[in-house]
C-alpha positions as a Markdown table, in Angstrom:
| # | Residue | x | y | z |
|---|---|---|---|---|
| 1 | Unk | 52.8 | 58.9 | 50.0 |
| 2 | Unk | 55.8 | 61.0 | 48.9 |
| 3 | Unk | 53.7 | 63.8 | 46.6 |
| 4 | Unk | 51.4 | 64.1 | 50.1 |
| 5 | Unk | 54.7 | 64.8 | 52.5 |
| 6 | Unk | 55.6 | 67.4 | 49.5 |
| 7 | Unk | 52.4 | 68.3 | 49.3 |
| 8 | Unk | 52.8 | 68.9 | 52.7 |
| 9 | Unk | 56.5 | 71.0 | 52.3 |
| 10 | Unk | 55.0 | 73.3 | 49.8 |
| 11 | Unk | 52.1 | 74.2 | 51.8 |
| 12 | Unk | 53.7 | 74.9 | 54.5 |
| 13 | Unk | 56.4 | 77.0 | 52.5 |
| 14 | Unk | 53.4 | 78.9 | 51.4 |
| 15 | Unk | 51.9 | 79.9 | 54.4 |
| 16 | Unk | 55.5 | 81.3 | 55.5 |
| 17 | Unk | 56.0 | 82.9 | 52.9 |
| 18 | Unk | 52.4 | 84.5 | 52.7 |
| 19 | Unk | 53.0 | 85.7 | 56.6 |
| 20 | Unk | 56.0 | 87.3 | 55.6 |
| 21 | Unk | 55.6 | 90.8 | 54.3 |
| 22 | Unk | 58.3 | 92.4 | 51.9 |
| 23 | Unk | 59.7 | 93.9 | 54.4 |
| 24 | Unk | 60.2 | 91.6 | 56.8 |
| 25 | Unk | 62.2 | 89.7 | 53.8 |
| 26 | Unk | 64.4 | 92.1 | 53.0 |
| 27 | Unk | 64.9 | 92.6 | 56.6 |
| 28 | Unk | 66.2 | 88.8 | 56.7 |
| 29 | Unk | 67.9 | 89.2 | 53.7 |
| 30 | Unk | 70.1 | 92.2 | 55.0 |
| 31 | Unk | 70.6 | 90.6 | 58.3 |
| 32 | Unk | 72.2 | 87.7 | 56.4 |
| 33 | Unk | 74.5 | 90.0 | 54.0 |
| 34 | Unk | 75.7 | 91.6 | 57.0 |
| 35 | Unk | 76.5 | 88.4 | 58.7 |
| 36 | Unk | 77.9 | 86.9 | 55.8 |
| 37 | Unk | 80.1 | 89.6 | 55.2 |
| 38 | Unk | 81.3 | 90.2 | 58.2 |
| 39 | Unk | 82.2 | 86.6 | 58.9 |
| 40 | Unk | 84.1 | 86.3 | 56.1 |
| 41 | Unk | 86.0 | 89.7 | 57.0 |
| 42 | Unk | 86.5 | 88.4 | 60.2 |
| 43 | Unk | 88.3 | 85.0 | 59.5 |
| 44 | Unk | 90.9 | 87.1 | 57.0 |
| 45 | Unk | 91.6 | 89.6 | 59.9 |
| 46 | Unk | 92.1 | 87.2 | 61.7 |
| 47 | Unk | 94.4 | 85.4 | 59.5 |
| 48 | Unk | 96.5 | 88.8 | 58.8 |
| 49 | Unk | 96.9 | 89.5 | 62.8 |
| 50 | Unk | 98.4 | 86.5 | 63.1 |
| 51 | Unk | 100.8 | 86.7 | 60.8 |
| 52 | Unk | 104.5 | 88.0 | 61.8 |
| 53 | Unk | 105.6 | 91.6 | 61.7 |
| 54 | Unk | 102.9 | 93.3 | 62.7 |
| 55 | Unk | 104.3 | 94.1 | 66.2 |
| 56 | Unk | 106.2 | 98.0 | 66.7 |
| 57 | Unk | 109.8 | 97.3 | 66.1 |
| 58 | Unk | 112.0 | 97.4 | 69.0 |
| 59 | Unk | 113.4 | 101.1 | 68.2 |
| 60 | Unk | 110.0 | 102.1 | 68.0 |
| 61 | Unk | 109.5 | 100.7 | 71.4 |
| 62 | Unk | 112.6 | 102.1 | 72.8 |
| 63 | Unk | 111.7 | 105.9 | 71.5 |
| 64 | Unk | 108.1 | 106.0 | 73.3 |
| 65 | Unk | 110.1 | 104.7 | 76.1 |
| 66 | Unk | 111.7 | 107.4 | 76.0 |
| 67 | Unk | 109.5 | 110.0 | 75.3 |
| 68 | Unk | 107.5 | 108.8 | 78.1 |
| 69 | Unk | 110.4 | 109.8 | 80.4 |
| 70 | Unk | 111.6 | 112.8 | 78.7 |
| 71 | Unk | 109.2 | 114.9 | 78.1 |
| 72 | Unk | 106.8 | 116.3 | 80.1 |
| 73 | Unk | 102.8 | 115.6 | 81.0 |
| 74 | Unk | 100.8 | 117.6 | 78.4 |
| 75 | Unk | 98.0 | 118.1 | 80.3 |
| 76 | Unk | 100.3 | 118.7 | 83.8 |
| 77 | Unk | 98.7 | 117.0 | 86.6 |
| 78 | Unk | 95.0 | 118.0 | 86.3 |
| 79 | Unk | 94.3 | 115.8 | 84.2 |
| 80 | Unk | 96.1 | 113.2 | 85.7 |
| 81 | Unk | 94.0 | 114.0 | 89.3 |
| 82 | Unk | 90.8 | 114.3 | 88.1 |
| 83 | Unk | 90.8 | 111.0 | 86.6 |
| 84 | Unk | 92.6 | 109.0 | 89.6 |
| 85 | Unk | 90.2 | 110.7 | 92.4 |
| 86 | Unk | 87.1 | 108.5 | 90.5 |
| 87 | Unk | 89.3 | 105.4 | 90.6 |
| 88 | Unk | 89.7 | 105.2 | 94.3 |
């Protein structure tokens, strides 16, 4: 009864794999490496945001803060209309 279930198994593994043309495998197979990859990319990145220190120091803050009141527009106030007129 168990060679006919595995009979079975092996058949049916057959027929799949006879359905599937090369490139349909390596199609698969890259799809996987790619997934794999970038799962396991993802959970160190993930692990390294996380950690401490990686925020701007506070004189780093402090001198955009002041540059953003210091200094003037660089593109003037174009730039600055042409975008706000297609928020309203």
């Amino acid at each position: 009864m168990i060679s006919r279930a595995l009979k079975g198994v092996m058949s049916s593994k057959d027929t799949i794999r006879a359905r599937l043309k090369k490139n349909d495998l390596i199609k698969i197979i890259a799809v996987v490496l790619i997934i794999a990859t970038y799962m396991t990319n993802l959970s160190a990145s993930i692990k390294i945001g996380r950690a401490p220190g990686h925020e701007p120091s506070d004189a780093w803050m402090q001198a955009l803060t002041w540059m953003r009141y210091n200094t003037p527009e660089p593109f003037g106030d174009v730039y600055y209309k042409r975008f706000v007129g297609l928020l309203k």
